[in-house]
FIDO-611471 format. One record per residue (C-alpha): x, y, z; residue number from 1; residue in three letters. Coordinates in pm, 1 decimal. Each point is the difference from the previous one (the first is absolute). Example, Ala and Ser with C-alpha at 12.3 -4.5 7.8 and 13.67 -1.06 7.14 Angstrom:
- 1230.0,-450.0,780.0,1,ala
- 137.0,344.0,-66.0,2,ser
END
This chain:
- 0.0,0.0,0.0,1,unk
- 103.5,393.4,-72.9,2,unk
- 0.8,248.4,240.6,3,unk
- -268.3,135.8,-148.1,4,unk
- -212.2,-331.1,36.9,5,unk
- 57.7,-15.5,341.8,6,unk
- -83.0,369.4,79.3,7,unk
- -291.7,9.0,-248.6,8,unk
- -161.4,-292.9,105.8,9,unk
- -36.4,169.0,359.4,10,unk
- -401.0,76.8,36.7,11,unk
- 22.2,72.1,370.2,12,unk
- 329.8,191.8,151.9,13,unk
- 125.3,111.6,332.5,14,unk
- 215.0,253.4,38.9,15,unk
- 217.8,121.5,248.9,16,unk
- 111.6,355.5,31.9,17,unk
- 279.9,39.8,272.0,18,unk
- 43.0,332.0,264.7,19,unk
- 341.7,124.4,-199.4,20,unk
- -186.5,1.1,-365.4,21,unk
- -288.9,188.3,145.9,22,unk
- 169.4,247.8,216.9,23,unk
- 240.5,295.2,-98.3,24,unk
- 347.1,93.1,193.6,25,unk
- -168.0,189.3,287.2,26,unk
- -200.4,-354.7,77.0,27,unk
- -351.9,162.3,-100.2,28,unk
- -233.5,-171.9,-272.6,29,unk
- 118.7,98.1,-355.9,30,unk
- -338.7,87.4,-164.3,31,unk
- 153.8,-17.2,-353.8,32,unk
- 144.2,-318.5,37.9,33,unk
- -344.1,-126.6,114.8,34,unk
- -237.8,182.7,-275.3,35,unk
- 252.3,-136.7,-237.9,36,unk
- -22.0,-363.0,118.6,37,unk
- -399.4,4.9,28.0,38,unk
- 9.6,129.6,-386.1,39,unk
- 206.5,-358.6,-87.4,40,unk
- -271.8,-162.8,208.3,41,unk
- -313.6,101.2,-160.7,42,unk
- 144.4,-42.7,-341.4,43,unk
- 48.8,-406.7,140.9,44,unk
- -372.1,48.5,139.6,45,unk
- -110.4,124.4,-346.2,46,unk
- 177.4,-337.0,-167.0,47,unk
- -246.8,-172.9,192.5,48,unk
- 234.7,-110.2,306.2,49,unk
- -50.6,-6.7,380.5,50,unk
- 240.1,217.9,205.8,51,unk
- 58.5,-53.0,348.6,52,unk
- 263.9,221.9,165.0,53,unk
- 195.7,-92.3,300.1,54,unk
- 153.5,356.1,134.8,55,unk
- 194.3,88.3,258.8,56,unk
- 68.3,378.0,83.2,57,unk
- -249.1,65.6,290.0,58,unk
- 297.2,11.5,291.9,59,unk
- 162.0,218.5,-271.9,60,unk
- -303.5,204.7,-35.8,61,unk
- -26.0,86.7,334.2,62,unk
- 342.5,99.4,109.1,63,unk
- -62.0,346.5,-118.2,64,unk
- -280.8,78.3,153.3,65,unk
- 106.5,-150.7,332.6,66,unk
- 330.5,184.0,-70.0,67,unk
- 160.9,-311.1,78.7,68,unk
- 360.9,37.7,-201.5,69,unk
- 211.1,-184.8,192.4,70,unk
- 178.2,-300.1,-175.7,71,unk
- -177.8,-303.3,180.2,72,unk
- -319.1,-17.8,179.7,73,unk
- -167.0,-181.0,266.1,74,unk
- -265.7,-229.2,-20.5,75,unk
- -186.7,236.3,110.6,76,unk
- 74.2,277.9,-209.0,77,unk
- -33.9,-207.7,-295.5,78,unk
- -379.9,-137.1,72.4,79,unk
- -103.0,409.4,95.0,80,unk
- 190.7,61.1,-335.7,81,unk
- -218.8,-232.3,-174.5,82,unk
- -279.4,98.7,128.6,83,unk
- 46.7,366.6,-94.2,84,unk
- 119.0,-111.3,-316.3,85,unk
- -221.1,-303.9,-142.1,86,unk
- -304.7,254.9,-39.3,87,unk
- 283.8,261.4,-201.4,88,unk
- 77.1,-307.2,-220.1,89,unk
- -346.4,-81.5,-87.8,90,unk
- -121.4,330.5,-47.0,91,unk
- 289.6,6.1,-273.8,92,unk
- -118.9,-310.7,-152.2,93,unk
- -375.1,93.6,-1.9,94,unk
- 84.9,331.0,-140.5,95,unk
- 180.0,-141.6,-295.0,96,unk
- -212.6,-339.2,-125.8,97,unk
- -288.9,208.7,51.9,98,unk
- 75.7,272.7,-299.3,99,unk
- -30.0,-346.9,-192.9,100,unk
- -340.1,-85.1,142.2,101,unk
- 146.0,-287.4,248.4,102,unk
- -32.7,-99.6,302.5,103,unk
- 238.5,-60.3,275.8,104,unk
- -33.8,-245.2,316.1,105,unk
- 220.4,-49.2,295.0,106,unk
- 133.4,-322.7,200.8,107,unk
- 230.0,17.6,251.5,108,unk
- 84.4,-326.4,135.1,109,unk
- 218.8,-168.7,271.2,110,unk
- 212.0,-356.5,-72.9,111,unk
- -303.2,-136.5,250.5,112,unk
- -225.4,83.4,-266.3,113,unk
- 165.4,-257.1,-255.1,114,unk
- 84.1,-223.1,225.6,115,unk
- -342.6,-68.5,160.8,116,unk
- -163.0,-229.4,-301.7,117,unk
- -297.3,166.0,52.9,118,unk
- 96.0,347.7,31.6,119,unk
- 170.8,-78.8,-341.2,120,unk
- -289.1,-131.6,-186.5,121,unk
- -210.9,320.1,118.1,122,unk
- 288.8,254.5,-75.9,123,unk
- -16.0,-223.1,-395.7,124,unk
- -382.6,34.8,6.8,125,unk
- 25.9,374.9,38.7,126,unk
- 252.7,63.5,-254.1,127,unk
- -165.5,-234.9,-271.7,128,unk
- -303.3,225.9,80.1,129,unk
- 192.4,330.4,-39.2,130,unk
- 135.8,-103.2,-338.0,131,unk
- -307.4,-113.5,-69.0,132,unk
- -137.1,308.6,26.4,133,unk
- 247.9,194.2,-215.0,134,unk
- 188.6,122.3,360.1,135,unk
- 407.9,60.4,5.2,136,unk
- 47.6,-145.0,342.1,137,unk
- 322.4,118.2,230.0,138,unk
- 111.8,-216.0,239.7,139,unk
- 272.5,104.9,249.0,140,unk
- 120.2,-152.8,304.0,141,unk
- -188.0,98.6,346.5,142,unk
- 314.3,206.1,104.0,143,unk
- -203.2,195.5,249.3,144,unk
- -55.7,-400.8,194.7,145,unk
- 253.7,-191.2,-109.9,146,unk
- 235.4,-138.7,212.3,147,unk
- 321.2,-193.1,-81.0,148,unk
- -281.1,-337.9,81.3,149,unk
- -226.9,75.4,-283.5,150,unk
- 228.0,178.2,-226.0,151,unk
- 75.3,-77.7,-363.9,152,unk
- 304.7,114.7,38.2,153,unk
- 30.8,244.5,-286.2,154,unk
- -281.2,76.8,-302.1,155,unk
- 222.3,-218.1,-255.0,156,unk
- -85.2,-295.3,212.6,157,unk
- -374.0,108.3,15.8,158,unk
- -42.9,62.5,-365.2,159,unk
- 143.5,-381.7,-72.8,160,unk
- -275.2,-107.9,264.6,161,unk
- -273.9,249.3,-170.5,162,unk
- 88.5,-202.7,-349.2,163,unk
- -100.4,-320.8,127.3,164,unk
- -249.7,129.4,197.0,165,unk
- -179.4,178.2,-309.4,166,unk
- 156.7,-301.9,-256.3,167,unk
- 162.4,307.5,-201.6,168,unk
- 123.7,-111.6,-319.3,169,unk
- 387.0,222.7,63.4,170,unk
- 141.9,221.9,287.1,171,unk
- 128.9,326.7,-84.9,172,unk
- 227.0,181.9,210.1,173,unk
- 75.6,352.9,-36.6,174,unk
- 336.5,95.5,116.9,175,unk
- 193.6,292.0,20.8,176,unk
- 292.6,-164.7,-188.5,177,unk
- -27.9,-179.2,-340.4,178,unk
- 34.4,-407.2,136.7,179,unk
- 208.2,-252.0,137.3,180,unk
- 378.8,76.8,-66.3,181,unk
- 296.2,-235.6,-13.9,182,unk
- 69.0,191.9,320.5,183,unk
- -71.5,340.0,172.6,184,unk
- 10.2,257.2,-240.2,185,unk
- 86.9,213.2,244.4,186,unk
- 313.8,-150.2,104.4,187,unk
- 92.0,-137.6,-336.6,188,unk
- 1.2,208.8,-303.2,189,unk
- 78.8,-345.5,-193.8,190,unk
- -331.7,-159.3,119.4,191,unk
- -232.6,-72.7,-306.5,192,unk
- -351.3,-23.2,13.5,193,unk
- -153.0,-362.7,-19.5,194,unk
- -307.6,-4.9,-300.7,195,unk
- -88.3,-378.2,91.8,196,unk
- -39.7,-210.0,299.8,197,unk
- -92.9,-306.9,-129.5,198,unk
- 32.8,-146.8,374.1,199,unk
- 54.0,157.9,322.2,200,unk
- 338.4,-201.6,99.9,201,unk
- 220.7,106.9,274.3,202,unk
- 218.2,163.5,-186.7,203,unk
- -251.6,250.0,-61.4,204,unk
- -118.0,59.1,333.9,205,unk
- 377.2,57.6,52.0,206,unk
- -31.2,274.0,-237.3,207,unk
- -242.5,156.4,171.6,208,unk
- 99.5,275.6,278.5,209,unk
- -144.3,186.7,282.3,210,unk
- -205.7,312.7,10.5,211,unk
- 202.1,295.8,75.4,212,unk
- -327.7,184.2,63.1,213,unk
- -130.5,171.5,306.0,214,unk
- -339.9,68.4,-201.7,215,unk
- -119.7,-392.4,-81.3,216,unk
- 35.8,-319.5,168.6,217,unk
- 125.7,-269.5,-245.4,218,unk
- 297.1,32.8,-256.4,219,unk
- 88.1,-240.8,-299.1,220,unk
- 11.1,-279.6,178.3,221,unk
- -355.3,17.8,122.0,222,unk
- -104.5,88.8,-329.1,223,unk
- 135.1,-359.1,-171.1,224,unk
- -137.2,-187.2,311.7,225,unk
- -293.4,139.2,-106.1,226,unk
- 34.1,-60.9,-367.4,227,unk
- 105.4,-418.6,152.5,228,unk
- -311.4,-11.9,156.9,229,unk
- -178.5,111.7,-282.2,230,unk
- 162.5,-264.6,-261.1,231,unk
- -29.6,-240.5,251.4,232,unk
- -355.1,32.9,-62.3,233,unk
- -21.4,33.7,-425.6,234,unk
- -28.3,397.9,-17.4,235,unk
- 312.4,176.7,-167.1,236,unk
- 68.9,303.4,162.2,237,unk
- 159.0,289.8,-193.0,238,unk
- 232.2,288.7,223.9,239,unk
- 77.6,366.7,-148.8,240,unk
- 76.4,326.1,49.3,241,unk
- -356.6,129.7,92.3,242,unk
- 99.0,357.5,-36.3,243,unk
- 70.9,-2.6,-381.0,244,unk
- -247.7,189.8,-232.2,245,unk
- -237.0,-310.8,-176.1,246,unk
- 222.7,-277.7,183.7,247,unk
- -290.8,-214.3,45.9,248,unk
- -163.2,44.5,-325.8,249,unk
- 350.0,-105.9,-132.4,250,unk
- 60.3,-281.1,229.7,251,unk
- -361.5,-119.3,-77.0,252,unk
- 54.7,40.8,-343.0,253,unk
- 316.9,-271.6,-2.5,254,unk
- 275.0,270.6,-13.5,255,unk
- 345.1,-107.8,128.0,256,unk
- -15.4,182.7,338.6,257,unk
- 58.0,-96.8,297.6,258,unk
- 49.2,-358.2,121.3,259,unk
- -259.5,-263.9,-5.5,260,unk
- -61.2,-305.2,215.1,261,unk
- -101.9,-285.6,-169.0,262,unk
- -252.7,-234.2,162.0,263,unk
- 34.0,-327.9,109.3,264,unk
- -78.7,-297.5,-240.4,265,unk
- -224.3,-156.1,254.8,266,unk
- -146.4,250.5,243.0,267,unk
- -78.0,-83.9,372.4,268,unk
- -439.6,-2.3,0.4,269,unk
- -135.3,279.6,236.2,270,unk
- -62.8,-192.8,290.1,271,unk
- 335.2,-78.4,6.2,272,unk
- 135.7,307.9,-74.9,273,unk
- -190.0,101.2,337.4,274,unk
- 214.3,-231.1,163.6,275,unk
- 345.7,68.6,-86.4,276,unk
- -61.5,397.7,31.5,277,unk
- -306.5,83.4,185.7,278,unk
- -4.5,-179.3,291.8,279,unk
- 229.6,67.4,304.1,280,unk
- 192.5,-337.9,167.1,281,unk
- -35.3,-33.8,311.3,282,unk
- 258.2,-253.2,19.8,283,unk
- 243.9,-282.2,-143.7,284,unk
- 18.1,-359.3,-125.6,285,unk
- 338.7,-141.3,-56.1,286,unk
- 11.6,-299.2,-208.3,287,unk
- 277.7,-223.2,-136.5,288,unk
- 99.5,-7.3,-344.8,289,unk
- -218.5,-325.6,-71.3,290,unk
- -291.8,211.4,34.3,291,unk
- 149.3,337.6,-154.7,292,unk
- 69.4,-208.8,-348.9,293,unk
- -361.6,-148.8,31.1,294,unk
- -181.0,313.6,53.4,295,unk
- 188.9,187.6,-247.3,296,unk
- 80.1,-243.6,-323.0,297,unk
- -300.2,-199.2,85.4,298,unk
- -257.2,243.9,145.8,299,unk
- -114.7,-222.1,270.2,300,unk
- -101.6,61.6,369.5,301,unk
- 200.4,70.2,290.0,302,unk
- -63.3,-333.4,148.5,303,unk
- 104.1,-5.4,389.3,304,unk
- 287.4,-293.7,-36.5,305,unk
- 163.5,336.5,-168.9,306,unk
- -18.9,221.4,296.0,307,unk
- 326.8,81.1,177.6,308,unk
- -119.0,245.8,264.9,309,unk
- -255.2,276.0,45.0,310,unk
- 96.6,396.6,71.1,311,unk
- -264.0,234.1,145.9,312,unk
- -345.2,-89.9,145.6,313,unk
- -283.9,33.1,-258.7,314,unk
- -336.5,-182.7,-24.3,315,unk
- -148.7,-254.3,-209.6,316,unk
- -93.6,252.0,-324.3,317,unk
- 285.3,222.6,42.4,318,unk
- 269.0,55.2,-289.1,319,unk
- 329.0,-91.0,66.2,320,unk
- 366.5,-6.6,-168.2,321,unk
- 118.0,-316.2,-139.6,322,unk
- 381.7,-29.3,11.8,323,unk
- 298.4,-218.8,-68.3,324,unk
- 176.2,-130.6,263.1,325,unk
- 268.9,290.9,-25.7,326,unk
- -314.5,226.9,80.8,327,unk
- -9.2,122.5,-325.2,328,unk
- -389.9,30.2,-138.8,329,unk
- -110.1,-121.5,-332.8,330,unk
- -407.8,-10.7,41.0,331,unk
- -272.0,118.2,215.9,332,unk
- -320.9,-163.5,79.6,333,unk
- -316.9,-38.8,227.1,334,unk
- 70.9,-253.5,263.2,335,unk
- -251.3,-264.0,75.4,336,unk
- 129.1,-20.2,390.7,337,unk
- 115.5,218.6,227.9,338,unk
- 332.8,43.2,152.7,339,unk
- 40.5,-240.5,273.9,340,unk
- -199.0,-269.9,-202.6,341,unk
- 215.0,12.6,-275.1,342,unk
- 279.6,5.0,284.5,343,unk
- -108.2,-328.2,80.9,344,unk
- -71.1,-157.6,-340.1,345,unk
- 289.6,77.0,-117.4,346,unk
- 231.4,-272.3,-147.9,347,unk
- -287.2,-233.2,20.4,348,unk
- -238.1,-164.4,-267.0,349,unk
- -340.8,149.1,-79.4,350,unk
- -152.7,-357.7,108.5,351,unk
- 162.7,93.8,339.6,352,unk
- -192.0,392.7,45.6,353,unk
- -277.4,-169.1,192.5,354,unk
- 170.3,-178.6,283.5,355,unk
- 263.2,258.1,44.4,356,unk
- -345.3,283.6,23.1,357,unk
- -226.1,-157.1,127.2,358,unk
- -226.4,120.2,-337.4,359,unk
- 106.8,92.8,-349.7,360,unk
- -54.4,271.2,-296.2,361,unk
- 131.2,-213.6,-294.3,362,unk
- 317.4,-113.0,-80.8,363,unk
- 214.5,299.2,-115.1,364,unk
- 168.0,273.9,202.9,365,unk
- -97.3,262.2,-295.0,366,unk
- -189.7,-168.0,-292.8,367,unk
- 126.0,86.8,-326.8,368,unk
- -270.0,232.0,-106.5,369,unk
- 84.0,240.5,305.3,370,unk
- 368.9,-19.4,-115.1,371,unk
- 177.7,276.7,-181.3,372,unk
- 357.0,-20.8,-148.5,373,unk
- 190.5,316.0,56.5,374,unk
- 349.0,-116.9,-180.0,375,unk
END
């Protein structure tokens, strides 16, 4: 396939606009950039595709008003920031779509709010009704709640979770710089910019560096962890310089800009997409290398003879880590016992749950359908 096939083909589209592309030196919201962006968009709406934008900017936002200009704030400062500035953002937003007779709607949402299956199948019902209804939804994280429990983490991380969440058909970030580079272009004039991912190996999340920002949260790095997650699931994800006159019209259009991820052959289904990146462990199942090969070459269950030890206490239901023996974690799954009865299990037959418990479940420690690779 071209790039143009892959971009083309996309019906239904997050994108992600980060703080640094939508703010100017001083840290306030750079109107122009934003008016120009929202022109690219409703020439994709007019094209007949769905846009769903995944912005940060409200912490950003609000500094001003606050007259918070010191280089760091503290959790509190940044949730009164957002608060102050969420309503500056979407007035922006509202302003602009609606001189082209659309709609805006706002989410804000926590990592609770994906990770909760419920919660997540309401927060999909409501945006399948929005675009349903011709809307532009905005979803931001709940910066003015969030704590370090229930964060995402950064907005790259929620806009991967917002594409499986919405089944987009391709991610696109909006940067403030034009992709991934061989290396930091700002430490390395020689570093040259990379068109085609083809796979995210670890080579390239080498290549990816840190944010030197004091304005946004996540740098490269959480941008191609973001673009991983996205693959992992069968959506390409595109990443340019948002700030460019027509940039998306041009990326959409199959132009050589910026670099694109390609997708994986076989994506992960939603469900376990959930898994891997939704949910938060509450603990850890070592296993020997019997059962690492037999989970991932042969997709089976994690059967208890192939329990080591247990780390953490969690419940029957809970999600938990599933690692090699040198603690290192290739999958993550929904275990069928708790903690202390898979303590007890472990190393023994599934013929033997009953007499060690007293009762059983079933046979596996996590059954194969609950059981997400993350290699």
């Amino acid at each position: 396939m071209t790039r143009l096939t892959y971009l083309a083909n996309a019906r239904r589209i997050v994108i992600k606009l980060g703080s640094r592309l939508l703010t100017d030196d001083g840290g306030a919201l750079d109107c122009t950039v934003i008016r120009q962006i929202c022109a690219d968009l409703v020439k994709l709406r007019k094209q007949g595709k769905q846009v769903i934008l995944v912005s940060s900017g409200a912490v950003a936002a609000g500094r001003k008003p606050l007259n918070l200009t010191g280089k760091s704030l503290s959790i509190p400062q940044k949730q009164a920031a957002a608060a102050v500035g969420q309503p500056l953002l979407m007035k922006i937003y509202q302003e602009q779509f609606e001189q082209y007779g659309l709609t805006t709607g706002q989410l804000l949402l926590t990592a609770d709010d994906l990770a909760n299956r419920r919660r997540f199948l309401n927060a999909r019902s409501t945006l399948e009704t929005l675009l349903d209804a011709g809307v532009v939804p905005i979803i931001n994280e709940n910066d003015t709640v969030a704590v370090a429990e229930i964060k995402f983490g950064d907005n790259d991380n929620l806009s991967a979770l917002v594409t499986n969440l919405v089944e987009a058909n391709l991610l696109l970030i909006l940067t403030d710089i034009e992709g991934l580079y061989t290396a930091n272009p700002a430490d390395d004039p020689a570093a040259e910019l990379i068109k085609l991912v083809p796979e995210i190996t670890k080579e390239i999340e080498r290549a990816a560096g840190k944010s030197s920002s004091n304005i946004g949260t996540g740098g490269m790095a959480t941008k191609v962890a973001a673009a991983k997650k996205a693959t992992r699931y069968g959506v390409p994800t595109m990443m340019v310089k948002g700030n460019l006159p027509g940039i998306i019209t041009a990326a959409m259009s199959g132009e050589d800009v910026g670099t694109l991820f390609l997708p994986a052959d076989k994506g992960m289904n939603r469900r376990k997409h959930w898994i891997a990146y939704s949910l938060r462990p509450a603990g850890k199942i070592f296993v020997d290398q019997g059962a690492v090969k037999a989970i991932a070459e042969k997709g089976t269950s994690l059967l208890p003879s192939g329990v080591c030890s247990v780390e953490g206490r969690f419940e029957r239901g809970s999600c938990v880590r599933i690692c090699n023996q040198e603690g290192h974690e290739f999958a993550r799954g929904i275990a069928d016992y708790g903690s202390k009865e898979i303590a007890l299990i472990a190393r023994h037959k599934s013929c033997d749950i009953e007499s060690l418990l007293g009762y059983r479940y079933g046979d596996v420690v996590v059954h194969r359908d609950n059981l997400s690779l993350r290699i």
